[in-house]
Steps between C-alpha positions, in 0.01 A plus 500: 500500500441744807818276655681541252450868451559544885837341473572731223449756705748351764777496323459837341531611811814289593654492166704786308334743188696244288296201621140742541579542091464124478180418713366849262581276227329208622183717625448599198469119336294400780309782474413366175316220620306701763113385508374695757528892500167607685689727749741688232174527255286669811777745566551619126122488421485747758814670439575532911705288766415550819760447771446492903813671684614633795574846564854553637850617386618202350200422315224757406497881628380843385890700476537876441496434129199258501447128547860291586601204597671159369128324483373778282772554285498116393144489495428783288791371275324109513189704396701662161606202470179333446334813320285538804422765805634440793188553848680475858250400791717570827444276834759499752344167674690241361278220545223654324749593194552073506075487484490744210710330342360142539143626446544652188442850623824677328742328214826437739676683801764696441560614873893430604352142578784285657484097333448324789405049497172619693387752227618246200197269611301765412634700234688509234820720476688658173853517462654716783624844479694528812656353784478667883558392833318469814649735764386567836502866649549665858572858576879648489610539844290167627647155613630350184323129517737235288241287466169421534536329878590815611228715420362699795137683386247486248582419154212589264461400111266518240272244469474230217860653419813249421620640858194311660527167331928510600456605860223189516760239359774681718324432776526146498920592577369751735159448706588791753386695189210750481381757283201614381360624156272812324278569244493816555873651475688501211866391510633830475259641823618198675876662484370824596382294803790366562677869522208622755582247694102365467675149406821336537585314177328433157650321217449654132681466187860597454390723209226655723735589758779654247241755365367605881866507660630775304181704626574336864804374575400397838370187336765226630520154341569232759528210289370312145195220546510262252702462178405763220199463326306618199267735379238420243186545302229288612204327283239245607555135458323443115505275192481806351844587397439745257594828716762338698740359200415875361676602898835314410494580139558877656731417796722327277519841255540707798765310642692453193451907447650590823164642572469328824838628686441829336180520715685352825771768459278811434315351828725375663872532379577812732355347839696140546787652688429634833722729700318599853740792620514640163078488466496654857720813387371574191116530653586714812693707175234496356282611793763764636700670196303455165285768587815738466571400129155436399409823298791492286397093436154624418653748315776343288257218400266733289257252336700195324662369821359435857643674783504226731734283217720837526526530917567072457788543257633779736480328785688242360752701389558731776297399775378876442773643613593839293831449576616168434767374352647214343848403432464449107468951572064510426301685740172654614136334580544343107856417501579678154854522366692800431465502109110366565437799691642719233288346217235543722500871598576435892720719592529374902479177566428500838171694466274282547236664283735517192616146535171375488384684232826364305497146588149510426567673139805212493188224506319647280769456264584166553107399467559666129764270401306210581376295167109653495402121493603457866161580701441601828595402818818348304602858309562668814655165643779488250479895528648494831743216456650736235524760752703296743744315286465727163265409188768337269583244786132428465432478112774267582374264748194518250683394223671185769124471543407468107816228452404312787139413356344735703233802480752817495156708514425347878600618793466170659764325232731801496584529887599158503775579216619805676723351711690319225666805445681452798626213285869454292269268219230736484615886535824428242200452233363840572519826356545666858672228709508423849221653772379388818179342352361387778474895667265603270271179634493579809463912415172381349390229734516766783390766296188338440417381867535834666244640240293235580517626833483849424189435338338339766595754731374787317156311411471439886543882523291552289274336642532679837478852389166677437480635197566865455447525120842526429725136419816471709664542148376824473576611835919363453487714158385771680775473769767428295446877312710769596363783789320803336 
């Protein structure tokens, strides 16, 4: 049975939601004939699951707004699932998140664990949730090695990682080859080594790397080990199949849902694309000229919108520059039109503080004609889409979204019907006709990584400054008032 139930979860995660609908189907007649259910039975009786994890971005961190992460999202949602509370234990050593596993110590791992032969002979993993690569890292500016012969330094990885069991069967190609391994750095302070120069190389997951390169952009990629691998939950080897056929039973709902790329786009949808000389010139922008514009940011966001998503739209608009200018005739740090500004109240454009304050009124309208159902971070998503290509070219790439079988309420489903309006097949079926769909994508993608970074930045500073018992909000309102 336990085979059989691991090849189920195999080809869930090879097969389409179709063919997940169909092992469902079957789970549920095999779960029929289930004997034993000790495990499931212990976890309800007690009305708690408790999960081992790592802390890191793409698994399990405390955010601004409270606990984050893919692993907790799906875990707490496994735990509804079940009827159950969801406990976290976090260990960054994986080898001893294998042992607690195996012994019996916690229920599964749910810790960004990559499926690796060596960790099959010793646990059992659920259907996978995503697919990365293994890249390896130098600094910007450093000699670009094509390949693993030509590595000149010390390469350092995490130990009992998926990079340390590749590098050993690479080696066999490659016995000049050297590195060494830690237990006590965590991928992402193993890049941070990497840009002080402590180390050479390290090798972490293309998803890790995404999320730190928009804070440092330093972070080169020299090459991909390996072919692309997956990420899964793991469970010890049992004849106990109970909990585990209950783990693909809710795999194959979230898949078929959409569930599962709505995660990886709120994650990681905005991150995939990397542009180097843009990252550069937005952070020294945003080190050198934000200051300038700040208060009226601060000022124009009042309580229902942050200032940092206001200074990220602007920047990507104008590049804060009060004066620019494009050739469709908008202008200013928010890039309104003529008849906008009107509606608006701004009477001059090119002030800075009065274009703020009107693109940021301009949102705020936008956010209101978005269906109430739509929840955050997705409102403001399809909020700013409408600002760059207009809300009726939206509601239609919704409604493409609807006919196509897809989730018109998702950001995720909706950006990848936007650019169908660039279509003859598509936009003559629409109330508002052609657009350049695939502007608005990219307004949002880059919206969203520069307040990323602008959040970061401002936490670091944050961070720095003593405290004075006034916020830095308070102190931009109180600049941006008038003189007595």
């Amino acid at each position: 049975m336990r085979s059989k139930l691991t090849q189920f979860a195999k080809l869930l995660t090879r097969q389409s939601s179709l063919v997940g609908s169909i092992v469902l189907a079957t789970l549920v007649i095999t779960g029929c004939e289930q004997k034993k259910s000790a495990k499931l039975d212990e976890i309800l009786s007690k009305g708690k699951i408790t999960v081992v994890t790592r802390n890191s971005p793409t698994t399990y961190y405390e955010s601004a707004n409270g606990l984050a992460g893919i692993e907790y999202e799906l875990v707490n949602e496994f735990a509804n699932f079940l009827g159950v509370e969801a406990e976290f234990v976090v260990n960054d050593n994986l080898k001893e998140i294998s042992n607690m596993v195996t012994h019996g110590e916690v229920d599964f791992a749910a810790a960004g664990l990559t499926v690796t032969p060596e960790r099959e002979m010793e646990l059992q993993f659920a259907p996978a949730y995503q697919r990365i690569t293994s890249k390896l890292v130098f600094k910007q500016g450093k000699r670009w090695p094509r390949n693993l012969s030509q590595l000149d330094g010390e390469l350092r990885v995490v130990a009992h990682s998926s990079y340390s069991q590749e590098l050993l069967a690479l080696k066999k190609d490659y016995p000049e080859l050297h590195w060494s391994e830690t237990t006590e750095q965590t991928a992402e302070e193993l890049l941070m080594m990497v840009l002080d120069e402590t180390i050479d190389y390290t090798i972490v997951d293309s998803t890790e790397l995404d999320l730190n390169r928009r804070f440092h952009p330093e972070l080169a990629v020299a090459f991909t080990i390996g072919k692309p691998q997956t990420l899964a939950w793991a469970f010890p080897q049992s004849d106990d199949y109970s909990l585990f056929s209950k783990v693909i039973e809710f795999f194959g709902s979230q898949h078929s849902l959409g569930n599962i790329a709505q995660l990886q786009e709120k994650y990681y949808g905005h991150v995939e694309q990397f542009d180097y000389v843009g990252a550069r010139k937005f952070h020294r922008a945003a080190q050198t000229n934000l200051d300038k514009y700040k208060p009226y940011f601060v000022e124009s966001s009042k309580k229902d919108i942050d200032w940092r998503l206001l200074a990220a739209q602007s920047y990507q608009e104008s590049h804060w520059n009060p004066k620019a200018k494009s050739p469709t005739g908008v202008r200013g740090m928010m890039m309104l039109t003529q008849p906008t500004a009107k509606q608006l109240g701004v009477t001059n454009r090119l002030d800075a503080q009065q274009s703020i304050q009107g693109g940021a009124e301009y949102l705020r309208k936008l956010k209101s004609r978005v269906p109430e159902r739509i929840q955050e971070p997705d409102r403001t998503w399809f909020a700013l889409a409408g600002y760059n290509v207009g809300w009726g070219h939206v509601e239609d790439a919704r409604r493409i979204t609807q006919i196509q079988g897809a989730d018109p309420d998702k950001w995720a489903d909706v950006k990848e019907r936007l650019p169908l309006l660039q279509k003859k097949k598509w936009y003559k079926q629409t109330k508002h006709g052609y657009a350049r769909g695939a502007e608005p994508v990219r307004y949002v993608t880059n919206i969203r990584r520069y307040y990323d970074v602008l959040v970061w930045l401002d936490e670091e500073q944050l961070e720095q400054t003593p405290e004075t018992g006034e916020s830095q909000e308070e102190e931009a309102l109180v600049a941006a008032q008038p003189n007595n």
